[in-house]
C-alpha positions in Angstrom: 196.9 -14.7 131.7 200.4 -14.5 132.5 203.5 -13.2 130.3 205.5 -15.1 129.1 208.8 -15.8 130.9 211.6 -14.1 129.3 214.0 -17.4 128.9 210.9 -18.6 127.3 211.2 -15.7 124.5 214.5 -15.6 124.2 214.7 -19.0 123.4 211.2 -19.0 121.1 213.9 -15.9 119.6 217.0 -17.8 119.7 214.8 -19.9 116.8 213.6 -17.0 115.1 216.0 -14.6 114.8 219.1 -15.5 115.0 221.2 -12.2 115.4 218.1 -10.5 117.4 218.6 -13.3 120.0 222.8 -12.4 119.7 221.7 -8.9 120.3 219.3 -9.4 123.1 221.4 -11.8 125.0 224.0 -9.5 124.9 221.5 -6.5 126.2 220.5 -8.9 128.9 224.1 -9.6 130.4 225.5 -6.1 130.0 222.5 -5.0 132.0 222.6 -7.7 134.2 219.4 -9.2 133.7 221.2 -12.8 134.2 217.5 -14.3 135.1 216.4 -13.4 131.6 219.3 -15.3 129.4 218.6 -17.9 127.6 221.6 -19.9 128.9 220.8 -23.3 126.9 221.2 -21.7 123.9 224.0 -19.7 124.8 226.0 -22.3 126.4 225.5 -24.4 123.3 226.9 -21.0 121.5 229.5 -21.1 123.2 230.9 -24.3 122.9 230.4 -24.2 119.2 232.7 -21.3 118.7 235.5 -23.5 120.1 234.5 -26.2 118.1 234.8 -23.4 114.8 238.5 -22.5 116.4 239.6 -26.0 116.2 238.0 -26.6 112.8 240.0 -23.4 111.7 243.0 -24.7 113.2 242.8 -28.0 111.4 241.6 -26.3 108.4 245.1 -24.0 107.7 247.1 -26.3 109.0 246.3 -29.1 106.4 246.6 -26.1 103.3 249.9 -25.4 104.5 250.8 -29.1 104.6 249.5 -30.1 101.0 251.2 -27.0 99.5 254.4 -28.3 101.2 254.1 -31.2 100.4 253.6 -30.3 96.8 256.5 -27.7 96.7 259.1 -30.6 98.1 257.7 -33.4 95.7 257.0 -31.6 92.1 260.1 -28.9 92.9 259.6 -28.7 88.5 255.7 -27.2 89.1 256.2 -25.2 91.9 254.0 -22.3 91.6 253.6 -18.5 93.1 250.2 -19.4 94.2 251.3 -22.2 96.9 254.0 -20.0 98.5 251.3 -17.5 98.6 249.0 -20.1 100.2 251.5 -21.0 102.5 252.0 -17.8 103.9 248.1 -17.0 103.9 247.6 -20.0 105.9 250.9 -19.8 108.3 249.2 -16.1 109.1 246.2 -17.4 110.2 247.4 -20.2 112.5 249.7 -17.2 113.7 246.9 -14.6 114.2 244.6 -17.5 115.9 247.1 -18.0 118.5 247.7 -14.3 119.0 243.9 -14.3 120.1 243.6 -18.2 121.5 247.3 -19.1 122.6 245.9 -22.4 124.0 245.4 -23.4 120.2 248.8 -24.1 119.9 248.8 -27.3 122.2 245.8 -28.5 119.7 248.0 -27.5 116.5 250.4 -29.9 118.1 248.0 -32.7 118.9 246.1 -33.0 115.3 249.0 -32.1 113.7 249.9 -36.2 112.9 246.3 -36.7 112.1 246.8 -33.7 109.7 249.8 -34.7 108.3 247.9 -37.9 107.3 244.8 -36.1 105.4 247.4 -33.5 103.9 249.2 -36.6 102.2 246.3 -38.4 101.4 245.0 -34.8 99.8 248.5 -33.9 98.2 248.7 -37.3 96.4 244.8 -37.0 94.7 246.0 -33.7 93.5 249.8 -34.4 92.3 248.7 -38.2 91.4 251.6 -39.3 93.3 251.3 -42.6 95.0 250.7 -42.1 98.7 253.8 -43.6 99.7 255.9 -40.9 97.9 255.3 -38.7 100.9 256.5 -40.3 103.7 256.1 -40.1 107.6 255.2 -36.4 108.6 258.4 -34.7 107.4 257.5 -31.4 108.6 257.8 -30.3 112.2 255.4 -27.9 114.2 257.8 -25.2 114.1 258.6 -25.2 109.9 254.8 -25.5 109.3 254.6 -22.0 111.1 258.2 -20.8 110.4 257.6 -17.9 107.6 261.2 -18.3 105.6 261.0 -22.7 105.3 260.0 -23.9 102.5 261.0 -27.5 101.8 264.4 -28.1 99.1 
């Protein structure tokens, strides 16, 4: 009988054991034992941690446009809390593309398709007709500019 090959039980592992299969892939390529990766599954791994970037990217950048959009439109409840949020969230796009500066061409390509959910978000939570907040009034650089926060 022969053993099994070891894509085979890195893949069987990949199933299995999640972080065994991180640790053994890793093994694998700092050793060199290229043969033995289970490169379907890592390729697949791969490409899902730049999907989670872009998620991430999406994700702050439509916090930090509700709470904007809440701070210019009810200036009478404007709380600690969303400048707080604000600055959370700007720090997160910021660190991201420390790490990834490539992210910043994407943060300026969703950022119209963020604006939309943002408003559509802002207005459930205010109860402020939709129309109240307008075409994107917020630029790239005031959603990541630390001092702007809207009159």
């Amino acid at each position: 009988m022969t053993a099994p090959q070891p894509t085979v039980f890195t893949s069987h592992l990949y199933e299995q054991d999640f972080y065994l299969w991180i640790e053994t892939t890793a093994k694998q390529l700092k050793e060199g034992r290229f043969s033995e990766v289970d490169l379907e599954n890592l390729i697949e791994e791969i490409e899902c941690m730049g999907r989670s970037e872009k998620k991430a990217i999406k994700s702050n950048l439509i916090v930090v446009l509700i709470h904007l959009l809440k701070y210019k439109y009810q200036p009478e409840k404007r709380f600690l809390s969303w400048k707080g949020s604000i600055r959370e969230h700007r720090r997160r796009l910021k660190e991201a593309f420390v790490d990834s500066p490539s992210l910043k061409l994407y943060f300026q390509e969703v950022l119209p398709q963020c604006y939309q959910d943002a408003r559509k978000q802002a207005s459930d939570e205010t109860g402020l007709s939709l129309d109240t907040f307008g075409v994107d009034p917020f630029t790239a650089d005031e959603c990541l500019d630390e001092e702007f926060l809207p009159d």
